[in-house]
N, CA, C and O atoms as a GROMACS GRO file, in nm:
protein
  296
    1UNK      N    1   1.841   1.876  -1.245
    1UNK     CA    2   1.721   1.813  -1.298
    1UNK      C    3   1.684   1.694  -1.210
    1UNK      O    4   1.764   1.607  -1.176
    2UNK      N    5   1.549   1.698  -1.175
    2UNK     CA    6   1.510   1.565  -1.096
    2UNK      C    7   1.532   1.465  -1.180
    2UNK      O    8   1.539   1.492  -1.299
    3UNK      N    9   1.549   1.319  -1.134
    3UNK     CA   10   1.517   1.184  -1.174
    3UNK      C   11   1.390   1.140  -1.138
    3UNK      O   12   1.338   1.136  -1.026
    4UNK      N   13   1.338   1.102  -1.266
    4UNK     CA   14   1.195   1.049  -1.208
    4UNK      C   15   1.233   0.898  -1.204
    4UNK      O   16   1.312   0.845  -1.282
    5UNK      N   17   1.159   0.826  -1.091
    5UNK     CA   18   1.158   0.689  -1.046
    5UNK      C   19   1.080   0.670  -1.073
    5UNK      O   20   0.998   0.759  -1.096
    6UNK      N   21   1.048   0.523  -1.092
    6UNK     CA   22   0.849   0.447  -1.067
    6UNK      C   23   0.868   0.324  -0.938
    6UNK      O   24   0.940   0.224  -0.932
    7UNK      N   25   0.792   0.370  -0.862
    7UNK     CA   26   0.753   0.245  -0.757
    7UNK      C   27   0.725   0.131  -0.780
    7UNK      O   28   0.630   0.136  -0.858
    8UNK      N   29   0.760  -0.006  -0.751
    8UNK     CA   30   0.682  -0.104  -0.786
    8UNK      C   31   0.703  -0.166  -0.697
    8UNK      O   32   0.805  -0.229  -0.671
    9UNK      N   33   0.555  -0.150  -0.606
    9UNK     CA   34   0.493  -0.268  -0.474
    9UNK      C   35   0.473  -0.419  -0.503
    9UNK      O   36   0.404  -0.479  -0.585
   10UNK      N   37   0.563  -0.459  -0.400
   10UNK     CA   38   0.558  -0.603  -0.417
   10UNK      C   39   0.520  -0.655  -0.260
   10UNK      O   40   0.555  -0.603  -0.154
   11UNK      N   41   0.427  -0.788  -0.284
   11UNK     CA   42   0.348  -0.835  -0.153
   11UNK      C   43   0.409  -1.006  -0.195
   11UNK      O   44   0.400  -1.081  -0.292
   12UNK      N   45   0.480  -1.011  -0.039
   12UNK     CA   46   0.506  -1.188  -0.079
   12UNK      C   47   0.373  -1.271   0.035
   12UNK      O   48   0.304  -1.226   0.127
   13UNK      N   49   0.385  -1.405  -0.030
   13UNK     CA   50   0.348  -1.476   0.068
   13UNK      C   51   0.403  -1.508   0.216
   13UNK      O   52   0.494  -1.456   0.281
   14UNK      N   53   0.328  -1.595   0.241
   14UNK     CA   54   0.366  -1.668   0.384
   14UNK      C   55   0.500  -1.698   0.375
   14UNK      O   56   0.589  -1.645   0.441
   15UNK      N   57   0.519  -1.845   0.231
   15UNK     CA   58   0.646  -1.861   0.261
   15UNK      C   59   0.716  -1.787   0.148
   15UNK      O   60   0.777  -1.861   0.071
   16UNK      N   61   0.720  -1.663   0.123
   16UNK     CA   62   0.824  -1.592   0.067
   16UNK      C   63   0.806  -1.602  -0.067
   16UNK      O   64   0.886  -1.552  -0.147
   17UNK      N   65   0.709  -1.662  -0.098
   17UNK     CA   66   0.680  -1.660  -0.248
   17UNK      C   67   0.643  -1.496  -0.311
   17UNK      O   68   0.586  -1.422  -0.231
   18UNK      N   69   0.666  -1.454  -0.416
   18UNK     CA   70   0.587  -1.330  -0.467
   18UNK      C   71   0.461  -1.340  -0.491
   18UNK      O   72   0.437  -1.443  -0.554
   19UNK      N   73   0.356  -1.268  -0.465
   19UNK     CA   74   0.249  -1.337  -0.458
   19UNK      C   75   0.156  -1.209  -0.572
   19UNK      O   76   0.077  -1.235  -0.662
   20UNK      N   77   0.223  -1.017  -0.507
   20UNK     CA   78   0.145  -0.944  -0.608
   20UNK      C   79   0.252  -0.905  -0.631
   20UNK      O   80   0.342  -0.929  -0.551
   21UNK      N   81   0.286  -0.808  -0.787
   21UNK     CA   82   0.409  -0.700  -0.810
   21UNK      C   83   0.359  -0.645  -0.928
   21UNK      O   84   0.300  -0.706  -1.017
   22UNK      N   85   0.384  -0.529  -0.925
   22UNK     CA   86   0.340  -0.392  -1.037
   22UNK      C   87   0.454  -0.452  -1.155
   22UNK      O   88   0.552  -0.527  -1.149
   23UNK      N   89   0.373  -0.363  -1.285
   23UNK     CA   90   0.412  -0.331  -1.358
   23UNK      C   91   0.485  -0.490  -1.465
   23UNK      O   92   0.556  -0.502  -1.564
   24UNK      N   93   0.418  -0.580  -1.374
   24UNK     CA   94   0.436  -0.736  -1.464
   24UNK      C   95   0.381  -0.718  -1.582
   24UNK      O   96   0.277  -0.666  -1.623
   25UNK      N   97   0.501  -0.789  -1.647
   25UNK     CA   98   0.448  -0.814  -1.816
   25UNK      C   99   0.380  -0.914  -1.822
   25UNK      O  100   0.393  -0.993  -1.728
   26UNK      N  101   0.295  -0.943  -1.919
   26UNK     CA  102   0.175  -1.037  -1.925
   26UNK      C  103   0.286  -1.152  -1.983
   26UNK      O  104   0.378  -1.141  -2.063
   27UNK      N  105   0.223  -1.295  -1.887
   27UNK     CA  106   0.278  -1.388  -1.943
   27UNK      C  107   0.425  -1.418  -1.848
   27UNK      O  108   0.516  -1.477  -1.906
   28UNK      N  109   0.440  -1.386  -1.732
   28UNK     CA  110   0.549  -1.340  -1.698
   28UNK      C  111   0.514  -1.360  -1.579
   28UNK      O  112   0.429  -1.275  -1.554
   29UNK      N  113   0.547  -1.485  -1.410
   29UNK     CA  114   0.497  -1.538  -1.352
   29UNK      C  115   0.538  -1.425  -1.262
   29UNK      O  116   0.630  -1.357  -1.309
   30UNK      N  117   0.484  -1.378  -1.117
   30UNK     CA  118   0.513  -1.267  -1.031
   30UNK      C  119   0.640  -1.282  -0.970
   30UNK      O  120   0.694  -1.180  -0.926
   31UNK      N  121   0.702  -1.404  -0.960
   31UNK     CA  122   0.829  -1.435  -0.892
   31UNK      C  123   0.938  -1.438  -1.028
   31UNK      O  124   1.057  -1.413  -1.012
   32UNK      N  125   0.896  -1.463  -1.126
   32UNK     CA  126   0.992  -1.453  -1.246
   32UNK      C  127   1.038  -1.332  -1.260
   32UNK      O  128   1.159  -1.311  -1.264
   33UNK      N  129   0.916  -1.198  -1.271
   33UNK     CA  130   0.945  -1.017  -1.278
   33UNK      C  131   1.019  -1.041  -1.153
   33UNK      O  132   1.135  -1.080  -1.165
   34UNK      N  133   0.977  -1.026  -1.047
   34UNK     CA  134   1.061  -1.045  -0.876
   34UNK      C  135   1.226  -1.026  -0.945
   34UNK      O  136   1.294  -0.924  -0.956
   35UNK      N  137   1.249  -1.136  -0.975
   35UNK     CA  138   1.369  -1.267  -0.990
   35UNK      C  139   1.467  -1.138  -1.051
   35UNK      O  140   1.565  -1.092  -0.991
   36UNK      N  141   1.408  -1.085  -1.206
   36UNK     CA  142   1.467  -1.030  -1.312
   36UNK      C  143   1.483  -0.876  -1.295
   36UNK      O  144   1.560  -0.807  -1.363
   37UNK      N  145   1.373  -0.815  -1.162
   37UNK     CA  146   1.415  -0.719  -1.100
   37UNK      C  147   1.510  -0.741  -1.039
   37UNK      O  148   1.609  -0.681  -1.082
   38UNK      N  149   1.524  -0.799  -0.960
   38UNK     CA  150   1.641  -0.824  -0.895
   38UNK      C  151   1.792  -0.783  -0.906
   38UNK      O  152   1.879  -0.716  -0.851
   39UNK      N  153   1.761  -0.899  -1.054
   39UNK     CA  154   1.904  -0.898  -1.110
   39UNK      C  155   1.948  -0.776  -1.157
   39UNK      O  156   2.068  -0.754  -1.148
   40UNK      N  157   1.887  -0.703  -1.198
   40UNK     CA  158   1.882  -0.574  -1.307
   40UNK      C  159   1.854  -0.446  -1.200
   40UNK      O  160   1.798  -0.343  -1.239
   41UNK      N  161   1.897  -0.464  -1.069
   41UNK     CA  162   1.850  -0.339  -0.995
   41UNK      C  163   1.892  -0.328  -0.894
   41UNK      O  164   1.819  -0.318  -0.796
   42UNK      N  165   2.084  -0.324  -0.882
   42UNK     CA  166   2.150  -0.308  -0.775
   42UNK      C  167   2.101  -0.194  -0.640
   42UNK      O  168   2.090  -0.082  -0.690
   43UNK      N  169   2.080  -0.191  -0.537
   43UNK     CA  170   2.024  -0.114  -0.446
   43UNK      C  171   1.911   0.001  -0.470
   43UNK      O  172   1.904   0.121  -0.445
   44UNK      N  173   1.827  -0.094  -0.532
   44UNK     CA  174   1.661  -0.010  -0.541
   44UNK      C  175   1.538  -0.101  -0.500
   44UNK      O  176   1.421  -0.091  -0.535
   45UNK      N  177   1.591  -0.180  -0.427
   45UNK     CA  178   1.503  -0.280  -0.326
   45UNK      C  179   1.471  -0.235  -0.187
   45UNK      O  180   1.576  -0.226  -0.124
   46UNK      N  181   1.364  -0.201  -0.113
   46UNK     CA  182   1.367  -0.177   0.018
   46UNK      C  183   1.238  -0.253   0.067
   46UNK      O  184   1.129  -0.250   0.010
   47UNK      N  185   1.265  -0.312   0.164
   47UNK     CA  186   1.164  -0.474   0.177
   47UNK      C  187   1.132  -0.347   0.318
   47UNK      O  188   1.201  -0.255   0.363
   48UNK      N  189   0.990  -0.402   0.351
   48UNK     CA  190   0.898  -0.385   0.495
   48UNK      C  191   0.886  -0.495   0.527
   48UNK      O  192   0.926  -0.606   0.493
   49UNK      N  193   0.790  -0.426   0.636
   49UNK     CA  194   0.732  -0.510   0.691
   49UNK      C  195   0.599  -0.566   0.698
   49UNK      O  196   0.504  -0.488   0.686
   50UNK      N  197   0.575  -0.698   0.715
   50UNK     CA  198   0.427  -0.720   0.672
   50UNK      C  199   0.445  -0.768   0.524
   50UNK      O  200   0.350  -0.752   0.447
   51UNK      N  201   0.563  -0.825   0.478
   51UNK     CA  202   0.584  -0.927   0.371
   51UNK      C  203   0.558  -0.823   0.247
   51UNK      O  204   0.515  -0.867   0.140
   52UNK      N  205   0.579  -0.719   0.259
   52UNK     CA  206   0.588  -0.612   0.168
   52UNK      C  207   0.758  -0.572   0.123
   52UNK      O  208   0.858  -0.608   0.185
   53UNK      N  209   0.754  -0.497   0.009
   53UNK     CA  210   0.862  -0.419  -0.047
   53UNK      C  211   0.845  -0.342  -0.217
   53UNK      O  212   0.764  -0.370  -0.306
   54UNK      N  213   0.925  -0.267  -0.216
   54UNK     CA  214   0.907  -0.167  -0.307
   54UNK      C  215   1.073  -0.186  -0.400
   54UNK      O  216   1.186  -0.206  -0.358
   55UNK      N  217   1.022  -0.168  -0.533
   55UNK     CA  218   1.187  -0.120  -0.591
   55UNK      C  219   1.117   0.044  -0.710
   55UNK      O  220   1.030   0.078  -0.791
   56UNK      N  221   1.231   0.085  -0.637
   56UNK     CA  222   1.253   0.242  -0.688
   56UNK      C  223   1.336   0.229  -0.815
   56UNK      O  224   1.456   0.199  -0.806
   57UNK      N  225   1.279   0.249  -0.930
   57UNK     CA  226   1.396   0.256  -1.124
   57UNK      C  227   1.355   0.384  -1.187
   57UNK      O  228   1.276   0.478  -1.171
   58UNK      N  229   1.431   0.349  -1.253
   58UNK     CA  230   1.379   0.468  -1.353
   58UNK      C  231   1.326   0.365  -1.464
   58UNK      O  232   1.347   0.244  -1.470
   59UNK      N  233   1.238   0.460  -1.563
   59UNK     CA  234   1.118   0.382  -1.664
   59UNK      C  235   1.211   0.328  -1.753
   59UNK      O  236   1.173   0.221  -1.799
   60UNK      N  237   1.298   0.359  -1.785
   60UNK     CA  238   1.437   0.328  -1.890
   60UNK      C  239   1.466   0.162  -1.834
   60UNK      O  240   1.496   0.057  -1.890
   61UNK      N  241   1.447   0.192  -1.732
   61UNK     CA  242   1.600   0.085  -1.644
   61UNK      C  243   1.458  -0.083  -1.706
   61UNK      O  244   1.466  -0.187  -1.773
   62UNK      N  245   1.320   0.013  -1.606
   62UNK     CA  246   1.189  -0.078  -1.623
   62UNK      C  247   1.181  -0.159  -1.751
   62UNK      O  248   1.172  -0.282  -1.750
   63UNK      N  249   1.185  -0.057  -1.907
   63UNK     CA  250   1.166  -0.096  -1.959
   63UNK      C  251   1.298  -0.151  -2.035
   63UNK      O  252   1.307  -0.190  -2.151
   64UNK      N  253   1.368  -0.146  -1.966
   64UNK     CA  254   1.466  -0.263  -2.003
   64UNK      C  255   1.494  -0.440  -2.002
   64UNK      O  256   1.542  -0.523  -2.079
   65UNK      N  257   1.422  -0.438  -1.841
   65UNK     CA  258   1.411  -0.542  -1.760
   65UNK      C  259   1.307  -0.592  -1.893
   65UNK      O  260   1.346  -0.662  -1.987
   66UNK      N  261   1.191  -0.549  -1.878
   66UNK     CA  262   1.084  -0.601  -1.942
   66UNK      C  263   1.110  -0.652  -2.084
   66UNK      O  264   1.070  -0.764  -2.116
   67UNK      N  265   1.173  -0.581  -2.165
   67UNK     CA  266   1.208  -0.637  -2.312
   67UNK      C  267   1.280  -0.741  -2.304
   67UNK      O  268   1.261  -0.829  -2.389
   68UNK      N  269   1.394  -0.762  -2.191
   68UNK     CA  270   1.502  -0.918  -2.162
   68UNK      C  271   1.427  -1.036  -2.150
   68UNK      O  272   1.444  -1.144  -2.206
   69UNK      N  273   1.273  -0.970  -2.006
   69UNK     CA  274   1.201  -1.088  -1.964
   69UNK      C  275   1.117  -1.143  -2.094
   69UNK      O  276   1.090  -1.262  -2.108
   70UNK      N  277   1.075  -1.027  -2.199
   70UNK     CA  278   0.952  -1.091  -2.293
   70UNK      C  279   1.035  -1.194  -2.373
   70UNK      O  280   0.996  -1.307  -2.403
   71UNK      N  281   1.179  -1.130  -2.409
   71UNK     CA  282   1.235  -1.198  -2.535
   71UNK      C  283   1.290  -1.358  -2.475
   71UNK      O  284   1.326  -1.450  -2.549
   72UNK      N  285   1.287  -1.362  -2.310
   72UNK     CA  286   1.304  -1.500  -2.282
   72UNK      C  287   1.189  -1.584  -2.330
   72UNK      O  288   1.206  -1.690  -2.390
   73UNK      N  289   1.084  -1.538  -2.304
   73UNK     CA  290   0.943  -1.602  -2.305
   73UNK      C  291   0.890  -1.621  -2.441
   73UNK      O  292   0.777  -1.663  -2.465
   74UNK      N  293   0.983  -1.586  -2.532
   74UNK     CA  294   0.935  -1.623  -2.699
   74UNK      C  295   1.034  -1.713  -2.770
   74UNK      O  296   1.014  -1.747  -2.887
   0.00000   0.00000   0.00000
């Protein structure tokens, strides 16, 4: 059986700040999702070039991250 993944493109700034990233929860600063992907997503990071990068999850893993980040923010 395949695994389905979801992409989520991320564009930093100049100095390394996160500047765009998919699939942010509202309320939830672009470097904070960044931050909490991170943590929650041992080798599904692959950075480019041109201040770009992508992380490859599954929607499970996604919507995991996301329920940790909202329940910080309340």
């Amino acid at each position: 059986m395949e695994q389905t993944l979801v992409v989520i493109h991320v564009r930093f700034a100049s100095d390394g700040s996160v500047r765009e990233i998919g699939e942010l929860p509202s309320g939830t600063s672009p470097q904070d999702w960044f931050n909490a992907l991170s943590r929650h997503s041992a080798n599904s990071y692959e950075s480019f070039a041109g201040g770009r990068g992508i992380f490859r999850l599954e929607p499970a893993i996604i919507e995991q991250v996301k329920a940790a980040v909202l329940s910080l923010a309340t």
